[in-house]
N, C-alpha and C positions, 0 to 999 in steps of 0.2 A: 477426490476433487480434481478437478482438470482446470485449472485457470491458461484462459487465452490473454495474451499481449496484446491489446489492441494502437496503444502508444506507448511510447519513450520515453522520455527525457536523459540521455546520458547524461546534461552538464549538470543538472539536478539529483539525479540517480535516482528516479523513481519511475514508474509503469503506471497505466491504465489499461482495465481490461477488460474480461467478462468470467464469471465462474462460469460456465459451459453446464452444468448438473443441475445449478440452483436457478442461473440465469442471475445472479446475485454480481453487479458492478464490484469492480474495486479501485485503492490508489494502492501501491506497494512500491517496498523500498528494502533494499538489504539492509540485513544484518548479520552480527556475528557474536558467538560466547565464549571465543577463544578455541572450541574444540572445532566447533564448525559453522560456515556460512549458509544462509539461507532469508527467505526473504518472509517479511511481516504483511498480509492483506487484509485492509481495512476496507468494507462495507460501506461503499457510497449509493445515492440514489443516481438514478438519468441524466439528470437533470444540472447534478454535480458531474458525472461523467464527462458531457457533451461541454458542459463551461471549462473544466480544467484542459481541456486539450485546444480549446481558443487562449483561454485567459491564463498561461503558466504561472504567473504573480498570487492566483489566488489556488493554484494546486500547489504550490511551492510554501505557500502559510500554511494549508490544512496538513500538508505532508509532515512539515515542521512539527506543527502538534503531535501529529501521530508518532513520531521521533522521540518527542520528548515526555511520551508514555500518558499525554492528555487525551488521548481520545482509543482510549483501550477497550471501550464499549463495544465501540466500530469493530472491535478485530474478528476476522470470518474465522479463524482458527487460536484458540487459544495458549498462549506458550507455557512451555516445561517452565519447570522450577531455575533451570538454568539458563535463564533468557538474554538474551543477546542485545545488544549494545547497536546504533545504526552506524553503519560505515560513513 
């Protein structure tokens, strides 16, 4: 998988992007499980894509979610047994 950066957020620490293979949008945000840091991408549509990089208020709620392990559906890659905590 090749995920591109298309936006930032450093004061929030999370990305918007594009999987490059699938063409599959994301929001991602690091994390860590003590052994190592790496980052969790969640599966948005366009449409969520295009809003969160206008509206940070409402990529900053759904990121949240995704943080706090509600929206694990979304996730493009599935985590190890040893999964990681968000910075």
């Amino acid at each position: 998988m090749n995920f591109k950066r298309l936006f930032v957020n450093r004061e929030e620490m999370f990305s918007l992007g594009i999987e490059e293979t699938s063409g599959k949008y994301y929001a991602s945000f690091p994390v860590s499980n003590g052994l190592a840091d790496y980052e969790e991408y969640y599966e948005i549509d366009k449409v969520k894509f295009e809003l969160f990089q206008k509206d940070v208020d409402a990529a900053v709620t759904f990121v949240n979610k995704c943080r706090r392990q509600e929206m694990d559906e979304l996730l493009i890659q599935k985590p190890g047994t040893n999964r990681g905590t968000a910075i």
